[in-house]
Structure formats: structure tokens, C-alpha cells
Rosetta silent file (secondary structure, phi, psi, omega in degrees, C-alpha in Angstrom):
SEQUENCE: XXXXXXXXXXXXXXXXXXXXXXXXXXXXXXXXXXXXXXXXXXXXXXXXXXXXXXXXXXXXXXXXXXXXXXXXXXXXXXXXXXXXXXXXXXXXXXXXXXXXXXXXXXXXXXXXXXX
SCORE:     score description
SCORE:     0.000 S_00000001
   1 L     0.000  136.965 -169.447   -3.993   14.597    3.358 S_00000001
   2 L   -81.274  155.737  161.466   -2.425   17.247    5.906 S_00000001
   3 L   -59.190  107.783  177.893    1.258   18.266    5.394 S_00000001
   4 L   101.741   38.313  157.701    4.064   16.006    6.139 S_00000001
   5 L   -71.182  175.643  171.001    1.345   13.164    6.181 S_00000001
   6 L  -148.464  129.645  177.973    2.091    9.599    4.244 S_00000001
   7 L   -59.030  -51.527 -163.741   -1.108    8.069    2.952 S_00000001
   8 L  -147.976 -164.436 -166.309   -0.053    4.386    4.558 S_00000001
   9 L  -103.295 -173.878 -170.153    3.320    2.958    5.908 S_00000001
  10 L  -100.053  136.053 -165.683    5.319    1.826    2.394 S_00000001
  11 L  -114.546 -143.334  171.974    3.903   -1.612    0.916 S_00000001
  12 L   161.698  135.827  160.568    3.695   -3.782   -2.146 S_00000001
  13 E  -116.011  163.562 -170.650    0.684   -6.458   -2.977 S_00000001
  14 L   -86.451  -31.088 -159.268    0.880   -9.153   -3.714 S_00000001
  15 L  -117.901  -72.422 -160.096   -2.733   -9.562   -5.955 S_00000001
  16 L   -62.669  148.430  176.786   -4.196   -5.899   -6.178 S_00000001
  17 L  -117.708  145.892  167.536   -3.264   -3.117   -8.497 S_00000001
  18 E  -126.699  151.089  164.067   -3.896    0.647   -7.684 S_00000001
  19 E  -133.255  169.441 -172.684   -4.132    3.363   -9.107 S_00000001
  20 E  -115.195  114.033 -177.979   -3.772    7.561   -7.934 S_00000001
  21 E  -102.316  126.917  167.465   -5.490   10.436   -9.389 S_00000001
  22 E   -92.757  126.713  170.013   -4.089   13.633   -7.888 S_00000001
  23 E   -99.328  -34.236  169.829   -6.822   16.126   -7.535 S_00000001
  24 E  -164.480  145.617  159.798   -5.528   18.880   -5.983 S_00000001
  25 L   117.435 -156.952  169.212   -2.063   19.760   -4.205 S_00000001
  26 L  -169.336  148.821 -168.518    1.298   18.345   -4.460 S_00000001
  27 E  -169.346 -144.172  151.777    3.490   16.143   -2.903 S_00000001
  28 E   -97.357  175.249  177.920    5.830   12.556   -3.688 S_00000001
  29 E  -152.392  107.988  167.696    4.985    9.032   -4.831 S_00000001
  30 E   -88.363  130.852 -166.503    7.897    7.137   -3.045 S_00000001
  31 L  -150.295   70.619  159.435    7.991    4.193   -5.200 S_00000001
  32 L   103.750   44.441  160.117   10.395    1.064   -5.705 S_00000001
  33 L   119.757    2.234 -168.725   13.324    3.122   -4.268 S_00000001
  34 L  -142.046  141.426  161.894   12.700    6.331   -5.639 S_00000001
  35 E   -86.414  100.214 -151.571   10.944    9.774   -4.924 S_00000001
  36 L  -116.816  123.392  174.141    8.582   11.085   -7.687 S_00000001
  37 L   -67.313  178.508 -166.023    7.327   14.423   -7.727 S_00000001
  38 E  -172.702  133.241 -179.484    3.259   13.992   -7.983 S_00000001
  39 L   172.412  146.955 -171.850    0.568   17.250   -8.370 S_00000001
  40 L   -28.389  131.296 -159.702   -2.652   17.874   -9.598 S_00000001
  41 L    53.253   29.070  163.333   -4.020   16.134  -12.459 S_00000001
  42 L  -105.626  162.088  178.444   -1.436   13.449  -12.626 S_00000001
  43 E  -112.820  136.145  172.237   -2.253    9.965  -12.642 S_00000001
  44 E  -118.792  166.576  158.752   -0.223    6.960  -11.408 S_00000001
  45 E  -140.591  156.516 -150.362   -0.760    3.438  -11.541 S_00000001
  46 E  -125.612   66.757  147.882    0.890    0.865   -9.233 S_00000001
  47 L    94.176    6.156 -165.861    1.415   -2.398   -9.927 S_00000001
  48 L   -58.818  163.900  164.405    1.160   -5.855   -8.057 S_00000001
  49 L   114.817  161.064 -167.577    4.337   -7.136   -7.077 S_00000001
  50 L   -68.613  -10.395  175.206    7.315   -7.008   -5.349 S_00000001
  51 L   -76.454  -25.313  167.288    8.869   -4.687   -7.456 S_00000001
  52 L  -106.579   65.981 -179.344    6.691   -1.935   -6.790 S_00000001
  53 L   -51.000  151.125  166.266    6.727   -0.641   -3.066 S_00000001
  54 L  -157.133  168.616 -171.139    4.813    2.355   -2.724 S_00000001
  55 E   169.550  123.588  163.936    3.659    5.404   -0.478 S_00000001
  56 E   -82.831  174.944  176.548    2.284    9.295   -1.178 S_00000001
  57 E  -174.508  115.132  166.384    3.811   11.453    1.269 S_00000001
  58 L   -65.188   92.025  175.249    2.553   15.315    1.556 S_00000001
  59 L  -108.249   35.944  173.800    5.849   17.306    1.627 S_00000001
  60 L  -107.388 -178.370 -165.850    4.238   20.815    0.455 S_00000001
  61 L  -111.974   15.809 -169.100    2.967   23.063    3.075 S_00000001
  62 L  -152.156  144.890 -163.142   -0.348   22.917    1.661 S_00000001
  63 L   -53.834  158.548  168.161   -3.618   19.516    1.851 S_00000001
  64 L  -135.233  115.641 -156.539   -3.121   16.781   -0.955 S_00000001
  65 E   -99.245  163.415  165.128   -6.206   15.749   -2.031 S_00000001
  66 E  -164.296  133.521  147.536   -6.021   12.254   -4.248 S_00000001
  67 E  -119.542  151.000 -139.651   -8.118    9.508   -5.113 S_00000001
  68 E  -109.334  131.163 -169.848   -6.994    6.088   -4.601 S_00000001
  69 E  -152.932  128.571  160.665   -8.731    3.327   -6.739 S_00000001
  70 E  -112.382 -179.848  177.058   -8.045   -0.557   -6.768 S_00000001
  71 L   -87.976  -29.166 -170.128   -8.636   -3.988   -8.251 S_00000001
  72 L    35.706   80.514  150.866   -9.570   -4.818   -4.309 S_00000001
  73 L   -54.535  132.723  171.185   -8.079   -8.657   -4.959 S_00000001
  74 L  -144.255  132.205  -10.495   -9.318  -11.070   -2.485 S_00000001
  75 L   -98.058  170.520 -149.483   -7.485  -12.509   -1.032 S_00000001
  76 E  -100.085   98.293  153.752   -4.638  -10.077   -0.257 S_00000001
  77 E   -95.388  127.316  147.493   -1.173  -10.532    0.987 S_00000001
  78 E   -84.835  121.900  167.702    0.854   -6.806    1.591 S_00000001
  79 L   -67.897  178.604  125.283    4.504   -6.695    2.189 S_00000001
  80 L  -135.472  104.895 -161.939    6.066   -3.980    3.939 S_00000001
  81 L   -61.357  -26.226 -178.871    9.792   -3.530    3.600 S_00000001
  82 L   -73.012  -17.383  170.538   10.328   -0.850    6.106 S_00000001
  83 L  -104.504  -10.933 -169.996    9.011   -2.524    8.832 S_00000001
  84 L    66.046   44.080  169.774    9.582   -6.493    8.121 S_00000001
  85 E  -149.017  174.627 -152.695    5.692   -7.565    8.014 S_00000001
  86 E  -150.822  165.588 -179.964    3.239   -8.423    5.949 S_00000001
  87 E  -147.641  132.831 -166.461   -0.601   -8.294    6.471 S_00000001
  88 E  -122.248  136.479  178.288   -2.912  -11.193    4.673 S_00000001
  89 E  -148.289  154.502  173.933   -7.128  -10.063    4.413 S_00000001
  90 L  -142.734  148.221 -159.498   -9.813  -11.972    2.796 S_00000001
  91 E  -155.662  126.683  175.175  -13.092   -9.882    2.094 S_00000001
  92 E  -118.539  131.816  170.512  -16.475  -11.613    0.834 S_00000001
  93 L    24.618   44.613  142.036  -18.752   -9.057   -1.211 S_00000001
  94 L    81.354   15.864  150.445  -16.344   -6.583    0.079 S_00000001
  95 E   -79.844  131.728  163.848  -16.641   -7.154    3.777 S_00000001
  96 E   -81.461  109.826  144.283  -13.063   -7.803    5.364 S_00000001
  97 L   -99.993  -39.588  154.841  -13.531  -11.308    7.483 S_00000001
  98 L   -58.916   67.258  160.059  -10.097  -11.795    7.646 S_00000001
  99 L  -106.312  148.759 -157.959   -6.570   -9.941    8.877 S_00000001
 100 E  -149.026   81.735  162.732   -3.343  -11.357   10.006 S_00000001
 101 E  -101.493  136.812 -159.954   -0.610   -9.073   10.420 S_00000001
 102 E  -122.077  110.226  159.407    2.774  -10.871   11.066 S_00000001
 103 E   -35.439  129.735 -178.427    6.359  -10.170   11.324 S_00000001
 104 L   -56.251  -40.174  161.088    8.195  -11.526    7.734 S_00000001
 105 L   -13.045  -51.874 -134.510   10.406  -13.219   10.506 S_00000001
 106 L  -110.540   87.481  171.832    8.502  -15.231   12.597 S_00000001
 107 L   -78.205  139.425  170.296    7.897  -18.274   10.052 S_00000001
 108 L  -103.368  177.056 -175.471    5.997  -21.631   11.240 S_00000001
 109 L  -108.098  148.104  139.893    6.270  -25.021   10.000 S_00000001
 110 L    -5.842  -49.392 -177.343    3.032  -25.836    7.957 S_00000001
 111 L   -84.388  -23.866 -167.348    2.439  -28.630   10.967 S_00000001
 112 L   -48.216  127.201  171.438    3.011  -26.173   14.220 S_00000001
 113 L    72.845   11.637  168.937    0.790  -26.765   17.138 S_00000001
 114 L  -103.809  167.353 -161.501   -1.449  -29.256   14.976 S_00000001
 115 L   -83.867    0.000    0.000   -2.034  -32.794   16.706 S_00000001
């Protein structure tokens, strides 16, 4: 990941757990509210739940290599707090058929638009 990158906007799942092997570099692990320093050959693990928001972010001047490994839960709901939306995926034998991203907002009633 180039410098002053963010691996993804900052999330939480609802099902899936991940975890981060830092391989080379250095950088943060913004995490439920907090900024964690994070460089080569640490490991993190992340979580479901609302309690754990998360997001790398490259603040060195130099690439941050990591690899990212999940549970890949199907199916998926992600919050995001920073934005107010949430994104729902369903994946058969690891094919995505499903995504829905949604404002946290814009709730329906269980009946809308059915006859």
C-alpha cells in the first residue's frame, strides 16, 4: 500500500473475522477509536462486531506491504461509522452474487412496495 493510503474506508462485520500479518513497512491499525502503531512482523486479529471498527492507514513515507486473511462469512453485513452505511454480500463457493450498499438511514418497513 502507497503512502498516506488506507487499505478500505473504516468498517466493522457483522459475521467475518480478520486477521493482518504485516510483512514489510509500517504504518497504523485505526481500530475501535484508537490509533495503533503496526510494522513488520506484527500480527493483528480483528474481531466480528460492533465493537471493533477497523482500517490500516500507511502514514510512513515508505510501501506497507500486509496480508489480510478472513473467515469470508457468508452472508456478510459491514457497518461503516464514518460514513453512515452499511453494505450486505452473499457469495456461493466464493463467488459474490449479492451487494447492497445502503445508507444506515434510509430504513423500510418489512412490507414497502409489496402488494
Amino acid at each position: 500500500m502507497a503512502p498516506g493510503k488506507r487499505s478500505c474506508p473504516y468498517h466493522f462485520h457483522h459475521a467475518q473475522e480478520e486477521m493482518f500479518v504485516i510483512i514489510e513497512g509500517e504504518g497504523s491499525l485505526r481500530v475501535a477509536g484508537e490509533m495503533l502503531p503496526i510494522r513488520t512482523g506484527d500480527i493483528v486479529f480483528i474481531p466480528a462486531g460492533s465493537e471493533y471498527p477497523h482500517q490500516i492507514i500507511n502514514t510512513s513515507q515508505a510501501p506497507l506491504k500486509y496480508l489480510s486473511i478472513s473467515t469470508r462469512e457468508t452472508p456478510e453485513v459491514c457497518e461503516y461509522p464514518d460514513s453512515g452505511k452499511y453494505q450486505a454480500m452473499v457469495s456461493v463457493q466464493g463467488t459474490r452474487v449479492f451487494t447492497a450498499n445502503q445508507r444506515t438511514t434510509e430504513n423500510l418497513d418489512y412490507w414497502e412496495g409489496e402488494p
